[in-house]
N, C-alpha and C positions, 0 to 999 in steps of 0.2 A: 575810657575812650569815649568820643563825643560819637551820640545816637548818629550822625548825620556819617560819619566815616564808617560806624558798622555797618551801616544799613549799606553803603557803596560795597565794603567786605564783602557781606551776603549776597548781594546782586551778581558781583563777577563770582562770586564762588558758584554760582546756580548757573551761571553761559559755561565756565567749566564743565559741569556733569551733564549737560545736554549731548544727545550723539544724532548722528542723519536718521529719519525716519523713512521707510519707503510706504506710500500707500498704495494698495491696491484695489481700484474702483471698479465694480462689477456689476451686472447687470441681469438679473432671475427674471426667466419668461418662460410662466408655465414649466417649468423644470431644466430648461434650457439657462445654460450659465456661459456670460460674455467677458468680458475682459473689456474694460469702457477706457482707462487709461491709468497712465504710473504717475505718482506724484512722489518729489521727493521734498523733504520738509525734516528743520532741528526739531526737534522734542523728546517728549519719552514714551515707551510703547509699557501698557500695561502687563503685568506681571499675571495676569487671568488667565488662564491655557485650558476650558473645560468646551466642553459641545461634541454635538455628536461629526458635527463634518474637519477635517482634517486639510490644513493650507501645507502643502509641500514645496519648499525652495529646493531644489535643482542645480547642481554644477559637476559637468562628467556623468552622468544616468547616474549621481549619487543623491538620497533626500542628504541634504546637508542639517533644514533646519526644519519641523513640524511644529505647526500652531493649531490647536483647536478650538475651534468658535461656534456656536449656535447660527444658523440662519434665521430671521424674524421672519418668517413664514407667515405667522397667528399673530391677529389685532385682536386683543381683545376689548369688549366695549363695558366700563364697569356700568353696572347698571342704578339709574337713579328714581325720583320718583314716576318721570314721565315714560323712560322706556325701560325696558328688561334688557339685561346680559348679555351678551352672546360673543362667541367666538367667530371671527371671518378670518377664509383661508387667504391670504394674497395669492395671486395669480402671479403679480408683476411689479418689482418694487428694485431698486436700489442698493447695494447694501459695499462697503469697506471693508479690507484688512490692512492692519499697520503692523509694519516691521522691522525691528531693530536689526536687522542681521548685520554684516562688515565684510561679508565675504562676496564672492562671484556669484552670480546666479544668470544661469541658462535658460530654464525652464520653470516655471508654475504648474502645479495641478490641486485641485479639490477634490478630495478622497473620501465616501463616507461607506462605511463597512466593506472595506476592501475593491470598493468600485469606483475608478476611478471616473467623477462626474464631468470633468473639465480638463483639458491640459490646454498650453501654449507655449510655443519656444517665446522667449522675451530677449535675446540674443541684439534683437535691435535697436530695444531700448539701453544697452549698454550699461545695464545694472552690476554696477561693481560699488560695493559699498564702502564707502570712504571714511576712512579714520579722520576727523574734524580736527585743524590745530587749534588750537585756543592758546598755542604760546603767546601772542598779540595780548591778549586778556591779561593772561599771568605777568607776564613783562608789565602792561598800563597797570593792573596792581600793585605790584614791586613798587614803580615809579612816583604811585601818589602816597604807596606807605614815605616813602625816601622822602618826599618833597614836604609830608605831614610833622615827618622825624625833626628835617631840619627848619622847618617851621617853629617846631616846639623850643628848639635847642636855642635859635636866636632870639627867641622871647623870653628866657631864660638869663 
């Protein structure tokens, strides 16, 4: 098969296995945790699940789904020959969670050793996770195998 059709192959085969991402942007002040806004986005959400604080998805006061992530609290600064090392605490920074889930979600909370740090109903954002068709894909695939088939056959 000619490089230039596999390569098309590969491409739609990769918009296939893409599913909706939700992101969730947050906001740390001084230990205070905000909720900044919901983003929804295709991709893929990584496969890493360690840290000490806990993301809880919500539908019916049931956890449906738990993610665990690290906060970047600590900058640390490598030291070279003009300064030294050191570690700084943020106070106030930035930070994301992305989520592959498919289901309903009502509520968020941030849980770390059983204390819950943050909750919010999200009810209004209308987080219902969508199964993505990609039948469009598959079918335009089909279509230029079909068109490539009878390409070959009439030059034959």
């Amino acid at each position: 098969m000619n490089k230039k059709y596999l390569l098309l192959l590969v491409f739609f085969v990769s918009l296939v296995s893409a599913k909706q991402v939700i992101l969730f942007n947050f906001e740390y002040d001084n230990g205070e945790i905000n909720l900044i806004n919901i983003d929804k986005m295709e991709g893929f959400v990584s496969e890493i699940n360690e840290g000490e604080y806990s993301f809880h998805l919500m539908s019916n006061n049931e956890v449906k789904e738990e993610i665990n992530f690290k906060l970047p609290k600590v900058l640390e600064i490598v030291p070279t020959k003009e300064k030294e090392g050191k570690h700084l605490e943020l106070e106030k920074f930035n930070f994301a969670v992305p989520v592959g889930y498919e289901g309903r979600i009502d509520e968020v909370r941030i849980v770390k050793d059983n204390e819950v740090l943050f909750e919010e109903d999200v009810t209004r954002f209308n987080l219902r996770g969508e199964r993505i068709s990609y039948w469009y894909y598959v079918i335009f695939a089909l279509l230029v195998i079909v068109v490539y088939l009878v390409y070959r056959i009439r030059k034959i």
